[in-house]
C-alpha positions in Angstrom: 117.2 -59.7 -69.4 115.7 -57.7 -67.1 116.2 -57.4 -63.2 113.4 -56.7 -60.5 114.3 -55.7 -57.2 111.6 -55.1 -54.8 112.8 -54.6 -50.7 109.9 -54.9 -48.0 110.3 -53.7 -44.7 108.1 -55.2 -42.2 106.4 -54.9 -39.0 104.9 -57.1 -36.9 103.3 -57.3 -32.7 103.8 -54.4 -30.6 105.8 -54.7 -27.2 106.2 -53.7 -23.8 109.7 -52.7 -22.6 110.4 -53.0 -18.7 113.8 -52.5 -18.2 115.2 -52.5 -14.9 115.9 -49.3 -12.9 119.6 -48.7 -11.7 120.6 -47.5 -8.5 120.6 -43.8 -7.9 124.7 -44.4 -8.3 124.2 -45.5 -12.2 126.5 -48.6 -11.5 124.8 -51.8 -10.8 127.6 -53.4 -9.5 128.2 -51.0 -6.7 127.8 -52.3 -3.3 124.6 -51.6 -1.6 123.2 -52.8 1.1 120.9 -55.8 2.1 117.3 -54.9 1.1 115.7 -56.7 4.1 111.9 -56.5 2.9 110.1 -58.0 0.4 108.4 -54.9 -1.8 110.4 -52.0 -1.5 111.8 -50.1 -4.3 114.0 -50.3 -7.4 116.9 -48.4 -6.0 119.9 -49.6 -4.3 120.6 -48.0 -1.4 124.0 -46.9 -0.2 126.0 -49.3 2.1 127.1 -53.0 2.8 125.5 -54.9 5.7 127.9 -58.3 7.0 126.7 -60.4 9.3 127.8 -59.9 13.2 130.9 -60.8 14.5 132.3 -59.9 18.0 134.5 -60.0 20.5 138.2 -61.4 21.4 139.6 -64.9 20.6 138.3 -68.0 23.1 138.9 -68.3 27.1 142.1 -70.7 26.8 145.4 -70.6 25.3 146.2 -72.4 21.8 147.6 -75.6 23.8 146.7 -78.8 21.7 144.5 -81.0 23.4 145.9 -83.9 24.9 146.6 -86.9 22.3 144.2 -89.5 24.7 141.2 -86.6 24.6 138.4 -88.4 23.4 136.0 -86.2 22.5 133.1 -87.6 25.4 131.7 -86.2 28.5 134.6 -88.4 30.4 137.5 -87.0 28.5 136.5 -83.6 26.4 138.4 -81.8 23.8 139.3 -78.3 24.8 137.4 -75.6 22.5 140.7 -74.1 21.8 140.5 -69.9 20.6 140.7 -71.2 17.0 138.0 -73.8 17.0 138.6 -77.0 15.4 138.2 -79.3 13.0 138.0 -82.9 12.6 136.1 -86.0 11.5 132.9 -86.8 13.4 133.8 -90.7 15.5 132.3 -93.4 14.7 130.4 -94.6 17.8 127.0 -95.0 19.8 124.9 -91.8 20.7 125.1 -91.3 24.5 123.6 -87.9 24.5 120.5 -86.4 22.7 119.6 -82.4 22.4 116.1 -81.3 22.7 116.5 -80.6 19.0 117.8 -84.0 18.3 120.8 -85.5 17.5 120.3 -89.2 16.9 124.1 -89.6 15.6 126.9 -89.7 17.8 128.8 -87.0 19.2 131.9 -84.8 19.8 132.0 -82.9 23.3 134.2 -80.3 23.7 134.6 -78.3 27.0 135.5 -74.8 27.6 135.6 -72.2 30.7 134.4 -68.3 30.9 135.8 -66.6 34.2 133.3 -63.8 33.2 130.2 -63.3 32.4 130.1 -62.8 28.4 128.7 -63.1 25.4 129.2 -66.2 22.8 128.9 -67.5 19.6 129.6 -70.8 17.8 129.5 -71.5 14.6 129.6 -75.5 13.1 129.7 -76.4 9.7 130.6 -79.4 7.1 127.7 -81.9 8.1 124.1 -82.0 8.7 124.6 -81.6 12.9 123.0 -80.8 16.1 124.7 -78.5 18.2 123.7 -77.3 21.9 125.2 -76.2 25.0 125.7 -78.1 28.6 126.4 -76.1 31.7 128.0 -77.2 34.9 128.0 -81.1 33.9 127.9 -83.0 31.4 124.5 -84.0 31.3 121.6 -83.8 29.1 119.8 -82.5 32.0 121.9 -79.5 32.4 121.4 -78.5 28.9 121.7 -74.4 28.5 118.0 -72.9 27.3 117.6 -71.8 24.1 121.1 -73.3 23.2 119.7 -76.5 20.7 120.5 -75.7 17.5 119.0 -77.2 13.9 118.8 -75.8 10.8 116.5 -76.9 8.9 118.1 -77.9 6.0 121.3 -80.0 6.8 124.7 -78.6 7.0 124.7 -75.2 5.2 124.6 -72.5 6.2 126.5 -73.1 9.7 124.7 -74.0 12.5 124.9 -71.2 15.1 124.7 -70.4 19.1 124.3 -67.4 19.9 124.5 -65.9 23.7 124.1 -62.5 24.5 125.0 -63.1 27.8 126.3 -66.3 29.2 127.3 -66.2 33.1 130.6 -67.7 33.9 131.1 -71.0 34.9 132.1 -74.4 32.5 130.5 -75.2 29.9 130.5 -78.5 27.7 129.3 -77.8 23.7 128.2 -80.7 21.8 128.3 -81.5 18.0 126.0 -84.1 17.6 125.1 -85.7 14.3 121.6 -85.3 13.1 121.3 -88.9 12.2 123.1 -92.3 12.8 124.2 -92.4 9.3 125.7 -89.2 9.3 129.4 -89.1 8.5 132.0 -86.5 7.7 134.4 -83.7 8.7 133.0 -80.8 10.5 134.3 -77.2 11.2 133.7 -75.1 14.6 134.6 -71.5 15.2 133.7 -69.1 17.6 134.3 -65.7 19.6 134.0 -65.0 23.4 132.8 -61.3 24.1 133.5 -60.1 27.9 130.6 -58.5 29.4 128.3 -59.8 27.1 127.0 -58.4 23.2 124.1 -56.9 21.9 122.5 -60.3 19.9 119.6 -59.4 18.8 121.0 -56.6 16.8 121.4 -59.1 13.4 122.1 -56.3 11.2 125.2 -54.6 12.0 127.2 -53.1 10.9 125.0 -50.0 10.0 126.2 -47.3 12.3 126.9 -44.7 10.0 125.2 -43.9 6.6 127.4 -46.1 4.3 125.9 -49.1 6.0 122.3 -48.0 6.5 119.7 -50.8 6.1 117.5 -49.9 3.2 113.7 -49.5 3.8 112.9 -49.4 0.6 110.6 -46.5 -0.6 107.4 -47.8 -0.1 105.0 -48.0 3.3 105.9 -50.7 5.6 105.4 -51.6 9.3 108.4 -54.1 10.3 105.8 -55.2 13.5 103.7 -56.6 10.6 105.6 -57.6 7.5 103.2 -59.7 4.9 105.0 -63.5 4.5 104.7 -66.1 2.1 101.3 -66.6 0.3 98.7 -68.8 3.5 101.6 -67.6 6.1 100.8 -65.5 9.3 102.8 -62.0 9.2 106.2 -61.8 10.8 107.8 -58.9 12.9 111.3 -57.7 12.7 112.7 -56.0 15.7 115.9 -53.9 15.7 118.1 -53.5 19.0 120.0 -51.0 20.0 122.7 -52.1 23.1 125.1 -50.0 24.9 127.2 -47.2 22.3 125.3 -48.6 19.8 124.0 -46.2 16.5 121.4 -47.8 14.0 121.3 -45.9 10.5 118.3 -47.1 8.0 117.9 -45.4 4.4 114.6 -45.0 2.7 114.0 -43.4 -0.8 110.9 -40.9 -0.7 109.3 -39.9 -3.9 107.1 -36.5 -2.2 104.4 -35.3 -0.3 103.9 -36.0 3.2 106.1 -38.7 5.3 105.0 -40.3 9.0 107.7 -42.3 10.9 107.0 -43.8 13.9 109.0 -46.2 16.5 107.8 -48.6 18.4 109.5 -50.2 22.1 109.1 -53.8 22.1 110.1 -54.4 25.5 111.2 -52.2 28.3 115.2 -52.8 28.0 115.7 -49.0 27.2 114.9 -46.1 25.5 115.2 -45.5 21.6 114.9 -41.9 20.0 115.2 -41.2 16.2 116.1 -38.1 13.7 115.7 -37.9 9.8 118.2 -36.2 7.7 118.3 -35.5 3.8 121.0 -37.7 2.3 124.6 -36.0 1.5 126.5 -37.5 -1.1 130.2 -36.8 -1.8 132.5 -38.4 -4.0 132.6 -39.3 -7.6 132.7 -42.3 -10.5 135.9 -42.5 -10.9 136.5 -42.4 -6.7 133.4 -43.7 -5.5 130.4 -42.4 -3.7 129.9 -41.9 0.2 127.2 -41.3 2.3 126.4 -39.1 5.4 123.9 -37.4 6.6 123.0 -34.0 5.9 120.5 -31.4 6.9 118.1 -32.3 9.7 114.1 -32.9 9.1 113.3 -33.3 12.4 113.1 -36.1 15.1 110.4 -39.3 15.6 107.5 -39.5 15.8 107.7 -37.7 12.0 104.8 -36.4 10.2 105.4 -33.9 7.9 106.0 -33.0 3.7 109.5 -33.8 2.4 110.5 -33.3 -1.2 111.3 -36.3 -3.4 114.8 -38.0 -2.4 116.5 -40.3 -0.2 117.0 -40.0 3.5 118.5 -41.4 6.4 116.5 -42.2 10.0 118.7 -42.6 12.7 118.3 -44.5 15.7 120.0 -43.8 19.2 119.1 -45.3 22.9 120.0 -46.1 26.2 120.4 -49.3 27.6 119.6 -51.4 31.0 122.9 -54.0 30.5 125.7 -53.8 27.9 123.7 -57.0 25.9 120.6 -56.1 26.4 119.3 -53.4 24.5 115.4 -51.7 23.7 113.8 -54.2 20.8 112.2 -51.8 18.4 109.9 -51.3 15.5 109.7 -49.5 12.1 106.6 -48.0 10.9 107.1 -45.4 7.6 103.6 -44.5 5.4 104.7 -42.4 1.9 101.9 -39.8 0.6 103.2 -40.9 -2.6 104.3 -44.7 -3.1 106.1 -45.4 -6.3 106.2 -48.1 -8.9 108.4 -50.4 -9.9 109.2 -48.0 -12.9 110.0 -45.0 -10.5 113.2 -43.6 -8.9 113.4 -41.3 -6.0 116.8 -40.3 -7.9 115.3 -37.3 -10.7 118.8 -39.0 -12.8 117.4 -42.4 -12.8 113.3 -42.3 -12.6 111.4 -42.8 -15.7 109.9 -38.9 -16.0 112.6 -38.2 -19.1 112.6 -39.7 -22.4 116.3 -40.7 -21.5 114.5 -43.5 -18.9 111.3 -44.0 -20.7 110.0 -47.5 -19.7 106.5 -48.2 -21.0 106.8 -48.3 -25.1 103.6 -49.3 -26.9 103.3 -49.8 -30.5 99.9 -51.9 -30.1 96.6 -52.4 -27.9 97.8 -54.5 -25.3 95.9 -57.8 -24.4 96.3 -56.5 -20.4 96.9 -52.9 -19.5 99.9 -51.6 -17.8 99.4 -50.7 -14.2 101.1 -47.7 -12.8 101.3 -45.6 -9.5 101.4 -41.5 -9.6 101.0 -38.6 -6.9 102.4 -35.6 -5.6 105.8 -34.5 -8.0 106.3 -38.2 -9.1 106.1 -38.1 -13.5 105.7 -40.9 -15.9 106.2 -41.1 -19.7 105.3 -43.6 -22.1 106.4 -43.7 -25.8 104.2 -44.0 -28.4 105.9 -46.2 -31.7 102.9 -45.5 -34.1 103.5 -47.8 -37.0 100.8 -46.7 -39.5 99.4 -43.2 -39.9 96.2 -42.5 -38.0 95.1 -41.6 -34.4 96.4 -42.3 -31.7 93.9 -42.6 -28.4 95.6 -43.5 -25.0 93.4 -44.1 -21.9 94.8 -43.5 -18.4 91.8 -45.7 -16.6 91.5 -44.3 -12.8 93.6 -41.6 -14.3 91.0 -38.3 -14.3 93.0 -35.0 -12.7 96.3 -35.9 -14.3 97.8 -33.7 -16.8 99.1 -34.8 -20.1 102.1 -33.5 -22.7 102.7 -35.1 -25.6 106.1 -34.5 -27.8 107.0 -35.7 -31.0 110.6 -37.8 -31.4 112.6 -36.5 -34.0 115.6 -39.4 -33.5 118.2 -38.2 -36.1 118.5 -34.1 -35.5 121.0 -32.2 -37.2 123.6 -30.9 -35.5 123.5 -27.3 -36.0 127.3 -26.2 -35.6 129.0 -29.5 -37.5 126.3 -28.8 -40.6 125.5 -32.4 -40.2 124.6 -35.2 -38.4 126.6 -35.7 -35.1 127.3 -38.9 -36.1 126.9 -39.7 -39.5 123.1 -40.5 -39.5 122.8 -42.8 -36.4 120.9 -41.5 -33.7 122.2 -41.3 -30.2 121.2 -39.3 -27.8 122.8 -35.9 -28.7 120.7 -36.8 -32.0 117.3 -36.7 -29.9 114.8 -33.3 -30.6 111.6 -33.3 -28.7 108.5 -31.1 -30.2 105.4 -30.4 -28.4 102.3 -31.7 -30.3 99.0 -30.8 -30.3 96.7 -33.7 -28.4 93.3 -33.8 -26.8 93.6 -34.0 -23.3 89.9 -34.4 -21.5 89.0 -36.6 -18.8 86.0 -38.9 -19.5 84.2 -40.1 -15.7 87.5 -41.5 -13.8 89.5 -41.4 -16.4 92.3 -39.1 -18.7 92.0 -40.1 -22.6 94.4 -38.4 -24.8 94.1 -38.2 -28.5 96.4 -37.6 -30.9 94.6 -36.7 -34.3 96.1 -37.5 -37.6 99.5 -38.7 -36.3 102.0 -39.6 -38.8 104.2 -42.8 -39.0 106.8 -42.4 -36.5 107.4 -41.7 -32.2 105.8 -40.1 -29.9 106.6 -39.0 -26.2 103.6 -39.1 -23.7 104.5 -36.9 -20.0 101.7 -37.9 -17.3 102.0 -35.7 -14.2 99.9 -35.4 -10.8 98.9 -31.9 -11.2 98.7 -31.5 -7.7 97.4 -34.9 -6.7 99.0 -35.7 -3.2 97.8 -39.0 -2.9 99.0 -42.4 -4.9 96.6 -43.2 -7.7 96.6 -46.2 -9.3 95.7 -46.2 -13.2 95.9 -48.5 -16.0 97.2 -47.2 -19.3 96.3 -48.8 -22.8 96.6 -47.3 -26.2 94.3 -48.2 -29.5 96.4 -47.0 -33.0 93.5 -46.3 -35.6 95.9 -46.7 -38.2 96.7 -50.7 -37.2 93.8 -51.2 -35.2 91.7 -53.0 -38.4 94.3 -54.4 -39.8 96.3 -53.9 -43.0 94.4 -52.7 -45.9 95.9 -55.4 -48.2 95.7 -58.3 -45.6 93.1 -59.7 -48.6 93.9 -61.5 -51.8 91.6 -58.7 -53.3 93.3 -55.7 -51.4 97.3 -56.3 -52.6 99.1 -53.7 -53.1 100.2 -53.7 -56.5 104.2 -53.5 -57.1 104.1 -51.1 -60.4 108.0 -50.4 -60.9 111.5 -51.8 -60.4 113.5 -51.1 -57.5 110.5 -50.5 -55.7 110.5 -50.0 -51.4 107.4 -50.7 -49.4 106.8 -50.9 -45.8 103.6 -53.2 -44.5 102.9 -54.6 -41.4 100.9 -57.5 -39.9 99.1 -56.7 -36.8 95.9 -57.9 -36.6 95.7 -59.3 -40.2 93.8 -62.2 -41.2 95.1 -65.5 -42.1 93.6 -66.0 -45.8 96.3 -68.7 -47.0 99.0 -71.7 -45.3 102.5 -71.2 -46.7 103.8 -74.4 -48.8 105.0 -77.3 -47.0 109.1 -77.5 -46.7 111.0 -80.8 -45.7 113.8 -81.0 -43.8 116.5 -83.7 -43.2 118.2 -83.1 -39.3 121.5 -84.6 -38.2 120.7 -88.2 -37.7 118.7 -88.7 -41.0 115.0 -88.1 -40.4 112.9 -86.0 -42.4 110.5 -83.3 -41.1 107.5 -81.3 -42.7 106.0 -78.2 -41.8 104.3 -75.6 -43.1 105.8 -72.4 -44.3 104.1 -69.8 -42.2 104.6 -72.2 -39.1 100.8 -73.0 -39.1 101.1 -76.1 -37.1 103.2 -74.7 -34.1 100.6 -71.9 -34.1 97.5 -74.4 -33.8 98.9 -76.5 -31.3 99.9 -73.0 -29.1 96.5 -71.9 -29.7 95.0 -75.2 -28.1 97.6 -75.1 -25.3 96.1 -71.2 -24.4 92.8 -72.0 -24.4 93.4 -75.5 -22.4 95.0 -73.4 -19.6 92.0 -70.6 -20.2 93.7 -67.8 -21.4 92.8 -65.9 -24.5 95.1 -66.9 -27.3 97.6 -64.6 -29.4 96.0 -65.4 -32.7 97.5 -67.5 -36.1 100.0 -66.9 -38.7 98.5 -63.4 -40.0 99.1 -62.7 -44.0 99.7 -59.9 -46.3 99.7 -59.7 -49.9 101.1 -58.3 -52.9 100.4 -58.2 -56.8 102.6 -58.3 -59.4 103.0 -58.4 -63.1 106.0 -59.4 -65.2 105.7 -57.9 -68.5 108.8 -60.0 -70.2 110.8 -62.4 -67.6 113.2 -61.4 -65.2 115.7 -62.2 -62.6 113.6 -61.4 -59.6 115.0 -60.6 -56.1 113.2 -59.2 -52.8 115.2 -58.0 -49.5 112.8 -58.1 -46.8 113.7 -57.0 -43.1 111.7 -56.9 -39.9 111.5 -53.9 -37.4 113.5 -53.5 -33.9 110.4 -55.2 -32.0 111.2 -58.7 -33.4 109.2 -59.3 -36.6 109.7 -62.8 -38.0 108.2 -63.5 -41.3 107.3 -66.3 -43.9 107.9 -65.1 -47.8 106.5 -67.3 -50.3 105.2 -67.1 -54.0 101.5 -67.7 -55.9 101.2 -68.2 -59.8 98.3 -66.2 -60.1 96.1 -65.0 -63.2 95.2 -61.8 -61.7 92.2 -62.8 -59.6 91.6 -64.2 -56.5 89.9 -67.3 -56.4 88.0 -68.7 -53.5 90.4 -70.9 -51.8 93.8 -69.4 -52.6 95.2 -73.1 -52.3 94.3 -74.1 -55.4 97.1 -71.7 -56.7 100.5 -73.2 -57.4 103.6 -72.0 -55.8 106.6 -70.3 -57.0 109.7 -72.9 -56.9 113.3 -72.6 -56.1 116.0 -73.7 -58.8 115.6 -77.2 -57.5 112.3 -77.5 -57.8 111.0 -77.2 -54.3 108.3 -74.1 -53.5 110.0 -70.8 -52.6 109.9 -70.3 -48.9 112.3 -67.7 -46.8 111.7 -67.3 -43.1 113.9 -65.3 -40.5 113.9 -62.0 -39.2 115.0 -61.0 -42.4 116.1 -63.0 -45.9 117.2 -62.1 -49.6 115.3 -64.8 -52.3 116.3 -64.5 -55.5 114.7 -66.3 -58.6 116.4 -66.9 -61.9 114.6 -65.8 -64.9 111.2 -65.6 -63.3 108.2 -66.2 -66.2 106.2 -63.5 -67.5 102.3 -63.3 -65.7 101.1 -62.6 -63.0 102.1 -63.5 -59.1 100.5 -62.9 -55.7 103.6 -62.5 -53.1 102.6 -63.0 -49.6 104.5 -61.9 -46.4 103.3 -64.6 -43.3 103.8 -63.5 -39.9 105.2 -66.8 -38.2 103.2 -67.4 -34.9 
């Protein structure tokens, strides 16, 4: 008897890959430091920022506090140098911050014999803590020392005193509510002379722990909130001693820094060096800074890279230091697919982040000036042109390569290894395209291309400021839709051990697959259609009820053949890297097309249900398959 094989390789929706950028160290798990702004770039930045701590152990010795110490203004613990911990009592309130603090209290009491600066720290239940100076009196209460947080007990709540004069001073932990119960936690540190508290993000005194600034413009006296909220202004202090480092990535062209004095505590001056790295992988990178640009106010073109700003200043008192702002305005703000770091940006085909193998229902929006490059790769599925329009792009220059993914390596004689590409296996070729721009925008065309990749370069050419553009891409040769995505148009399967390769984008949907029943784990039988035609009619409803434009159905393709004699019939079908999921069933056909394509009766399985394979990719085989005729259809599943 004889034996058909057939194998069908198919394709399905196009993609858009967005992977994200790594750190200009190529190791995500590095340690970098805070990124304190919403909207910089997508580049770590060298260094690790902790939060403040300062200063020497508390004002008294470790001495336990007496065993009848009761915890109230009459008979206070001691704040001992290691703080405490212990259950909150269970008794009336007596005193109230003006934060609150309905709950009762623990009062603990503690003398400084110099001015300095303090910080407390409670944790473990939802409390209200605040200072009392001199007595024990709500009257007396120290300003600014009511602390809440707004959401209970974590993280700690915290006082902190830049400068606290001495004298006694009486700290109370005060529950938030009456019901409140539990164990709570207090630590502190006393700082003689005082401590530079506004300064919230040390340590960054050298380059390792410079605060990133990301790599686009921003003005810290004006930083955009929350969606409805008013813009908020982050200060930086500089006390006595003290060095601020910040790191920003810069992607070329011009660059203006500017610092701002808040207040009149000081004086602040700042300089901007290129970035020196030293060290390796294996080791570990440092950073320091390297040759000077020049000092703020900065205005001036810097290549592409990443630099540090550093801030120095003179203060009036030891913890009170000049408040400052941060102003920085790029020629040339990057994207989110862009990297100060030439290694990691996406200008190589080795970082290529934008692959299109279809019209996109939304462009992609992009960023370009001064030396920044982008590239997008081009997967065309089906011979035929290839037009790609760069909308707001006009000025930029184009390149376009083709990818050859599976080069032979020239001194083994063969393939480097074995066949599979990697990317010593990678050949790029320049390929003739049109380049021209049309009003505001670039549209490159790429005539007659064949089945396979190709490697699109966009560059400035000389544009200093950012441009914004949309890209899209129509592919002639899948723009229509298959050829044989109707009954009438299947391609006809002439000869045994036969290999095609279709695809379904933008097909019609002629034909609903046979309906298959299924019996789950607790006994209950489902039905559903074969090319998933339900699940794609209720999506399609869902779209439109929320108003967007929906995807589309199941779309079909077909294919004729003819069994001379009967045969044991098999078909190997397998779905391309971008996801393809399919629906393979059978018509009995007499070699024309009716009307309504139902009224043709399926091909059945051994036990006597209709042949249906779906997946990614599937083998069906049929035993002894009559002689006629048969329509095969391959269903994209919605």
């Amino acid at each position: 008897m004889q034996k058909l094989l057939i194998v069908l390789l198919a394709l399905s929706w196009g993609v858009l890959g967005c992977p994200s950028a790594p750190g200009p160290d190529g190791d995500e798990n590095e340690t970098s430091s805070q990124m304190i702004f919403d909207g910089g770039t997508a580049n770590d930045q060298p260094g690790d920022n902790g939060s403040q701590t300062s200063g020497d152990a508390g004002p008294n010795d470790n001495t336990p506090p007496p065993s009848n110490a009761a915890g109230t203004c009459a008979d206070p613990y001691d704040l001992l140098p290691g703080g405490d911990t212990r259950a909150m009592p269970a008794r009336e309130s007596a005193l109230v911050g003006s934060c609150g603090g309905a709950g009762p209290e623990a009062v603990y009491k503690f003398v400084l014999d110099e001015d300095s600066g303090v910080n407390i720290q409670v944790d473990g239940i939802d409390s209200v803590i605040y200072l009392l100076g001199g007595s024990c009196s709500a009257a007396s209460e120290v300003e600014n020392s009511c602390r809440d947080y707004e959401y209970a007990a974590t993280p700690a709540e915290e006082i902190n005193i830049a400068k606290l004069a001495a004298g006694t001073y009486y700290l109370v932990v005060d529950a938030y509510s009456t019901e409140e119960r539990g164990t709570y936690n207090i630590s502190w540190t006393v700082t003689p002379g005082g401590f530079c508290a506004n300064d919230l993000y040390e340590p960054n005194q050298d380059a390792d722990g410079a605060v990133s600034l990301g790599a686009t413009d921003i003005d810290t006296a004006a930083i955009e909130g929350a969606e409805g909220e008013p813009a908020e202004s982050v200060e930086f202090e500089i006390c006595e001693g003290d060095v601020d480092f910040f790191s920003l990535g810069h992607m070329g062209g011009n660059l203006s820094l500017t610092a701002t004095l808040t207040d009149e505590a000081g004086t602040i001056t700042g300089e901007i060096f290129k970035s020196k790295r030293t060290g390796d992988e294996d080791t570990g990178y440092s950073y320091e800074e390297g040759e000077s640009m020049g000092e703020l106010p900065f205005d001036g073109a810097l290549e592409s890279g990443l630099y540090f700003l550093k801030m120095t200043g003179t203060a009036a008192e030891t913890a009170d230091g000049p408040n400052y702002t941060l102003a920085v305005v790029h020629e040339c703000e990057p994207d989110s697919y862009d990297s100060y770091d030439p290694e990691y940006d996406d200008g190589s085909y080795e970082n290529v982040s934008i692959q299109l193998n279809n019209t996109l229902p939304e462009p992609v929006q992009r960023k370009l000036c001064a030396d920044d490059v982008d590239t997008v790769l081009l997967d065309n599925v089906i011979a035929g042109d290839i037009t790609v329009t760069l909308m707001g792009g006009a000025g930029f220059a184009a390149v376009v390569q083709s990818v050859n993914e599976d080069v032979e390596d020239t001194e083994a004689g063969t393939d480097s290894d074995g066949g599979v590409a990697d990317e010593e296996d990678v050949a790029l070729t320049d390929r003739v395209a049109d380049v021209a721009d049309v009003g505001d925008d670039l549209v490159v065309t790429i005539t007659d291309a064949a089945a396979g990749s190709y490697l699109l370069t966009i560059s400035a050419n000389g544009v200093p400021a950012t441009t914004e553009y949309d890209l899209n891409a129509i592919f002639a040769g899948i723009a229509d839709g298959p050829a044989n995505d109707q009954c009438e148009e299947a391609t006809t399967l002439l000869t045994d051990n036969v290999e095609v390769v279709g695809h379904t984008f933008n097909a019609t949907d002629d034909v609903d697959g046979p309906t298959t029943e299924d019996v789950n784990s607790i006994g209950d039988t489902t039905i559903s259609s074969c090319n998933g035609e339900p699940e794609a009619d209720e999506a399609m409803a869902a779209a439109e009820d929320e108003g967007l434009e929906p995807v589309g159905t199941p779309a079909d393709v077909f294919y004729y053949l003819n069994l001379a004699q009967a045969a044991d019939f098999e078909i190997n079908y397998d779905g391309s890297d971008n996801g393809f999921s399919a629906a393979v069933y059978m018509l009995i056909s007499n070699g024309t097309c009716p009307v309504d394509l139902s009224s043709l009766p399926y091909v059945n399985t051994a036990d006597g249900a209709p042949l249906c394979a779906t997946g990614t990719s599937n083998r069906i085989r049929v035993d002894d398959l009559p002689a006629g005729d048969y329509l095969l259809v391959v269903d994209g599943v919605f």
